[in-house]
C-alpha positions as CSV (number, residue, x, y, z in Angstrom):
1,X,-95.7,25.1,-70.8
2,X,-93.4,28.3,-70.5
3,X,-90.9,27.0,-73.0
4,X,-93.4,26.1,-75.3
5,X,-93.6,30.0,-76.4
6,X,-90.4,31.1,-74.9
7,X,-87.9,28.7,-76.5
8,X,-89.5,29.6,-80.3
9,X,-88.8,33.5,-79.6
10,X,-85.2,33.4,-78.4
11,X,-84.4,31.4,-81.4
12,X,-86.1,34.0,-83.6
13,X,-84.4,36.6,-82.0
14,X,-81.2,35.3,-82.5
15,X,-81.3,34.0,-85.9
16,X,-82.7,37.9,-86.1
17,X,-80.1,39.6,-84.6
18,X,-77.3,37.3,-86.4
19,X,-78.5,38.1,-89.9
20,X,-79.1,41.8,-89.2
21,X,-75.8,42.0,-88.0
22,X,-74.2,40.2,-91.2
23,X,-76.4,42.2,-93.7
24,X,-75.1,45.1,-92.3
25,X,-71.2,44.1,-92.5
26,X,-71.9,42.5,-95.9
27,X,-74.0,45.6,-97.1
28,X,-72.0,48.7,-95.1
29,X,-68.4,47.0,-95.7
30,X,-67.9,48.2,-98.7
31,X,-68.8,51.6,-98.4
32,X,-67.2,52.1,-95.2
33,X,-64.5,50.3,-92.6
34,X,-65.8,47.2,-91.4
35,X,-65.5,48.2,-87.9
36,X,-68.0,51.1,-88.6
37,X,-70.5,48.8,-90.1
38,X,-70.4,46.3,-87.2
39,X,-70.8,49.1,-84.7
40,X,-74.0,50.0,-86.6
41,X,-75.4,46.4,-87.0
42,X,-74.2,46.2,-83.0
43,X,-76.5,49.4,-82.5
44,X,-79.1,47.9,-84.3
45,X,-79.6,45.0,-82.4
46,X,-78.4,45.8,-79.1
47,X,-81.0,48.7,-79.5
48,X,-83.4,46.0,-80.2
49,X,-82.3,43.6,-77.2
50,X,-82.3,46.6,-74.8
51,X,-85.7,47.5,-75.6
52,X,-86.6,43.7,-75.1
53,X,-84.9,43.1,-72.3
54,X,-86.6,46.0,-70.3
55,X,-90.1,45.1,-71.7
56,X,-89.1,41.8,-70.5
57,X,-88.3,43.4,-66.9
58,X,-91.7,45.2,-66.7
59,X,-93.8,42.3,-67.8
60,X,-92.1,40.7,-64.7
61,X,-93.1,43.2,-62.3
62,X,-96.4,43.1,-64.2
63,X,-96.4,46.1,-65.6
64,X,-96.2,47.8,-69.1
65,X,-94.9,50.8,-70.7
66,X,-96.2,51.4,-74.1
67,X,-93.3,53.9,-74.9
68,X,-90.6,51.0,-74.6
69,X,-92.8,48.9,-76.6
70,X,-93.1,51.5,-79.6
71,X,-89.3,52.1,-79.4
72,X,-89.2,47.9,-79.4
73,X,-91.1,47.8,-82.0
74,X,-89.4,50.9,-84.0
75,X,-85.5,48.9,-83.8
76,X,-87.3,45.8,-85.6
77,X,-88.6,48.0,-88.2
78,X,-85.3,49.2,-88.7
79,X,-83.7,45.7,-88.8
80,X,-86.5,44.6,-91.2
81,X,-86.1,48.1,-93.4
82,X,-81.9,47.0,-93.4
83,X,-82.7,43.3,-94.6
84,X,-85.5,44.5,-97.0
85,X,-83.2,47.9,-98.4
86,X,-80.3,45.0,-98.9
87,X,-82.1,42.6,-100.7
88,X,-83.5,45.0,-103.7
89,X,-79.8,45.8,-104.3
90,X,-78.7,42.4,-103.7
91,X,-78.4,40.1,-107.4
92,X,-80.7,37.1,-105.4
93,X,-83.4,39.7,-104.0
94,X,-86.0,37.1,-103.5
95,X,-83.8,34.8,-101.2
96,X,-82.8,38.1,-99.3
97,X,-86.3,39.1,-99.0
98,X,-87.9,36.0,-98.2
99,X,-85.6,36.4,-94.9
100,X,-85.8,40.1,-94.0
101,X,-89.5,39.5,-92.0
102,X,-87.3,38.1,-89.0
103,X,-86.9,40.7,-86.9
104,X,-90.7,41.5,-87.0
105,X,-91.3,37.9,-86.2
106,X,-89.0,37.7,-83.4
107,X,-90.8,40.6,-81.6
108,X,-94.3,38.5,-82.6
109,X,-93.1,35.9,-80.8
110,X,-92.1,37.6,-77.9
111,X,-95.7,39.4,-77.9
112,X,-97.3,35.9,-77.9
113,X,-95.0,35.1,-75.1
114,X,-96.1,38.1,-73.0
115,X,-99.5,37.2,-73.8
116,X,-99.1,33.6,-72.5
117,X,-97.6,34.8,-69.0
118,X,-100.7,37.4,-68.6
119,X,-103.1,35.0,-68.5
120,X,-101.0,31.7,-67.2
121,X,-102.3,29.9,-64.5
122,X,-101.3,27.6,-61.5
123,X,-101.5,24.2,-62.1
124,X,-103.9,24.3,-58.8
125,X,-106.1,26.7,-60.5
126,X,-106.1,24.9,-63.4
127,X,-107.1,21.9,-61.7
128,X,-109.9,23.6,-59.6
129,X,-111.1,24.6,-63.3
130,X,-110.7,21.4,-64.7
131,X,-113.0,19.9,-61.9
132,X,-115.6,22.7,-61.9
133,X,-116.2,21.7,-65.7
134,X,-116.1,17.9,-65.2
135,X,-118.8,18.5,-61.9
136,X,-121.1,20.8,-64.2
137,X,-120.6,18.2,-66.9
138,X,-121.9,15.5,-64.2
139,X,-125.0,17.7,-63.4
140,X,-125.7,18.2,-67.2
141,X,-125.9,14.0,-67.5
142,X,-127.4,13.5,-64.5
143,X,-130.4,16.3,-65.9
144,X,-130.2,14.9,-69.1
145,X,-131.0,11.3,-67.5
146,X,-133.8,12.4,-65.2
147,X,-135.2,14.4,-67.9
148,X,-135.5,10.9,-70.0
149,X,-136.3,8.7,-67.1
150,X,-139.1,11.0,-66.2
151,X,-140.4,11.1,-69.8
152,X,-140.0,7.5,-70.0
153,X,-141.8,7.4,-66.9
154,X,-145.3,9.9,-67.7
155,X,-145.1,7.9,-71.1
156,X,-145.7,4.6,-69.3
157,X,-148.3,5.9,-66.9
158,X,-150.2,8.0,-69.4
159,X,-150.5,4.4,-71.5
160,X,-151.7,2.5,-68.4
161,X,-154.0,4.6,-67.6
162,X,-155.2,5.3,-71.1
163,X,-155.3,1.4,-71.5
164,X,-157.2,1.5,-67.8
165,X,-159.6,3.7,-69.7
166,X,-160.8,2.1,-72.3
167,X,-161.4,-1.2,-70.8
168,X,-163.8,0.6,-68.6
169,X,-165.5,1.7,-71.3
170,X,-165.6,-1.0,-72.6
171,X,-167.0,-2.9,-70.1
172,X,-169.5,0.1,-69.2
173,X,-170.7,0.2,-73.0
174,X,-171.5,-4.0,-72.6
175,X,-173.2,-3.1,-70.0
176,X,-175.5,-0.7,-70.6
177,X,-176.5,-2.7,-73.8
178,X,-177.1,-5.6,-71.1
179,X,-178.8,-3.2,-69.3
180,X,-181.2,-2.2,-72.2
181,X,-182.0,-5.6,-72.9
182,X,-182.9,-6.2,-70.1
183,X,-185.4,-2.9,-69.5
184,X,-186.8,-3.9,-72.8
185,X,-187.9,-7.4,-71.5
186,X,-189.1,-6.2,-68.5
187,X,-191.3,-3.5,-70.0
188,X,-192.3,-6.2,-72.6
189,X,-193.7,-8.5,-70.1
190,X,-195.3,-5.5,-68.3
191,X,-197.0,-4.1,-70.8
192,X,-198.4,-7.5,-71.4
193,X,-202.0,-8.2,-71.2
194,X,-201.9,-11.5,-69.6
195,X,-198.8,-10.3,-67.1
196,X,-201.4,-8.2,-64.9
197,X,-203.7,-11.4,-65.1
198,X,-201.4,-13.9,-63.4
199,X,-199.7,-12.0,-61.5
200,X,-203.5,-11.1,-59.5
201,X,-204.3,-14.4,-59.6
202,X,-201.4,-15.4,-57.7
203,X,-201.3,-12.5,-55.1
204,X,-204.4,-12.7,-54.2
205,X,-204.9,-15.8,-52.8
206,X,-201.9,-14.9,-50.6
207,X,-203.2,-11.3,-49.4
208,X,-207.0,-11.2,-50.1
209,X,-208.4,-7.5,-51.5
210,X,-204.7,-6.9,-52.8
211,X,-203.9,-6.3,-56.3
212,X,-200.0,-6.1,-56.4
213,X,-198.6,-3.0,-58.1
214,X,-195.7,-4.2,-59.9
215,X,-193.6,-1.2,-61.6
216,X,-190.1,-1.2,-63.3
217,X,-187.4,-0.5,-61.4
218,X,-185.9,2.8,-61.3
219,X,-183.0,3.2,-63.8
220,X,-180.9,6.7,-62.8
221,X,-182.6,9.6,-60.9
222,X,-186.5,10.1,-60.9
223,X,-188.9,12.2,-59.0
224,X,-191.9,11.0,-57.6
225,X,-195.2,12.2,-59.5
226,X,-197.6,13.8,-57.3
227,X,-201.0,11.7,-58.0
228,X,-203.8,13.9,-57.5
229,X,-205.6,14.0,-53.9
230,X,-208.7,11.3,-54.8
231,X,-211.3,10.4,-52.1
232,X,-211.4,7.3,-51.5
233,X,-215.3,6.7,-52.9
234,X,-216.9,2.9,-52.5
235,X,-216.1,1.2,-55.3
236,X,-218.5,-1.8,-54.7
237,X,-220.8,-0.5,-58.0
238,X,-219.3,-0.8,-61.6
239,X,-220.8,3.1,-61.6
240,X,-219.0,4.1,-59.3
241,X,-215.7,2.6,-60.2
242,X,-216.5,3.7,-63.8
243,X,-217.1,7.0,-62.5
244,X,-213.5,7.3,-60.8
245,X,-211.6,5.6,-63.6
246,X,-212.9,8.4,-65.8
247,X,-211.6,11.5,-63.3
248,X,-208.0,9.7,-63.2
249,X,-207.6,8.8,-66.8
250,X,-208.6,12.8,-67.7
251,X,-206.9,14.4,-65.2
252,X,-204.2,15.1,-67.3
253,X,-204.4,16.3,-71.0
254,X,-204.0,14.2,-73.0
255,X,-205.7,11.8,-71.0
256,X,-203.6,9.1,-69.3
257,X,-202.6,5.5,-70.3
258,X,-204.3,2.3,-68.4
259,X,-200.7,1.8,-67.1
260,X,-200.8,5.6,-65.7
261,X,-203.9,5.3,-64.8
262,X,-204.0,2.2,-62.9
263,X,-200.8,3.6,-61.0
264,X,-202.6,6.5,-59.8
265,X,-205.5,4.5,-59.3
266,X,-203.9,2.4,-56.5
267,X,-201.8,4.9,-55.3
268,X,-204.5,7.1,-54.0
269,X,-205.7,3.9,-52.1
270,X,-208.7,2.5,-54.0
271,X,-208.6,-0.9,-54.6
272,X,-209.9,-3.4,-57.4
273,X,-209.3,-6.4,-58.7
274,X,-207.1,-5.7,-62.2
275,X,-210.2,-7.9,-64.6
276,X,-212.8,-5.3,-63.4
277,X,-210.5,-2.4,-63.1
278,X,-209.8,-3.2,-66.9
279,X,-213.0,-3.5,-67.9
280,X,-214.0,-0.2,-66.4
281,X,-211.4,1.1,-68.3
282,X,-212.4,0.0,-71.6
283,X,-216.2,0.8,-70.6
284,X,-215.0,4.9,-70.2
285,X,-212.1,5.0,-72.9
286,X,-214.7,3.0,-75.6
């Protein structure tokens, strides 16, 4: 990993450092001896190298000194001001100039480099890394899939027992409509005429002086009615039994049904056989 930033700046700096040096030979030479002018391209870029190599030293020790870094920085200006200076009095400026951003370039790379080395890492580091991000990856899927799985599941249950539901209303609706019916026959048949009739002629053989009180059974919650505290009177007479069918059917306003009546009427322990208690009736209601 090192000589992927390394290698590219050394051969920047010395394709640098080669063509500084031969632009200031070519470009000096002929205004002065040669000798001078390769001193002066020598100064250049050993000025440059120097700089380099000590920034170089520091970064080592990991440290930094900005001063050697601006005088770095200040000799590859002055390579890049030689190459630029040369090509606009050159004859092919453009191919001159297309060259002279080397220097600069060189010391780029090198930053890059420096940069690379500050924050390189062990390969055991990196690895640690590496399995830190593949073990929070695992418990981001895992979450992921419980999330879904217990969607999937709250989906399913909420249907089942949403299904659950309506069948038992369903069945609860059917019913309460066989339910009705069936209150609806049974209040049919007691408010018959000819109900009460048979069902005295066949209870009375079996318990003589009884007339059986047949009432429909209790659908949901009731309370009892509190019949109204009667003496039981003789009821041998049609007067007499006239006379008490009359203070149970008013007793209420407005005055009670025979059904109501006769309820009361047996409840407060008078008895009477249902042909005569119904004709009293109709005698004190006509």
């Amino acid at each position: 990993m090192n000589a992927k930033t390394v290698l590219p700046a050394v051969a920047m700096t010395a394709v640098s450092m080669v063509l500084t040096l031969a632009v200031v030979v070519m470009w000096l030479g002929t205004a002065v001896p040669w000798m001078v002018a390769l001193v002066v391209g020598l100064g250049i870029d050993g000025g440059w190298l120097a700089t380099l190599a000590y920034e170089r030293r520091l970064a080592a020790q990991g440290d930094h000194s900005t001063p050697v870094t601006v005088v770095g920085w200040a000799f590859g200006a002055v390579a890049t001001g030689v190459l630029v200076a040369h090509a606009l009095t050159s004859s092919s400026s453009a191919a001159w100039l297309a060259v002279s951003w080397l220097p600069l370039a060189a010391k780029a790379l090198w930053l890059v480099h420096g940069l690379w080395e500050r924050t390189a890492l062990t390969p055991r580091a990196l690895e640690s890394i590496r399995g830190i991000q593949q073990e929070a990856r695992d418990e981001a899927a895992v979450a992921r899939a419980r999330l879904r799985a217990d969607a999937a599941t709250e989906e399913t249950r909420l249907t089942a027992v949403t299904g659950a539901g309506a069948r038992v209303a369903r069945v609860q609706a059917a019913t309460a409509v066989t339910l009705s019916k069936a209150w609806s026959t049974l209040e049919t048949a007691r408010a018959g005429e000819e109900t009460g009739k048979a069902l005295t002629s066949v209870t009375t053989p079996v318990t003589p002086g009884v007339t059986p009180r047949w009432e429909l059974p209790v659908w949901g919650p009731s309370e009892p009615v509190r019949v109204p505290a009667l003496e039981a009177v003789a009821t041998d007479s049609d007067d007499a039994l006239d006379v008490l069918v009359e203070e149970i059917r008013t007793s209420r306003t407005p005055p009670l049904s025979y059904r109501e009546m006769s309820a009361r009427f047996r409840a407060a322990g008078h008895s009477a056989s249902e042909v005569r208690l119904r004709a009293a009736w109709k005698r004190v209601a006509a």
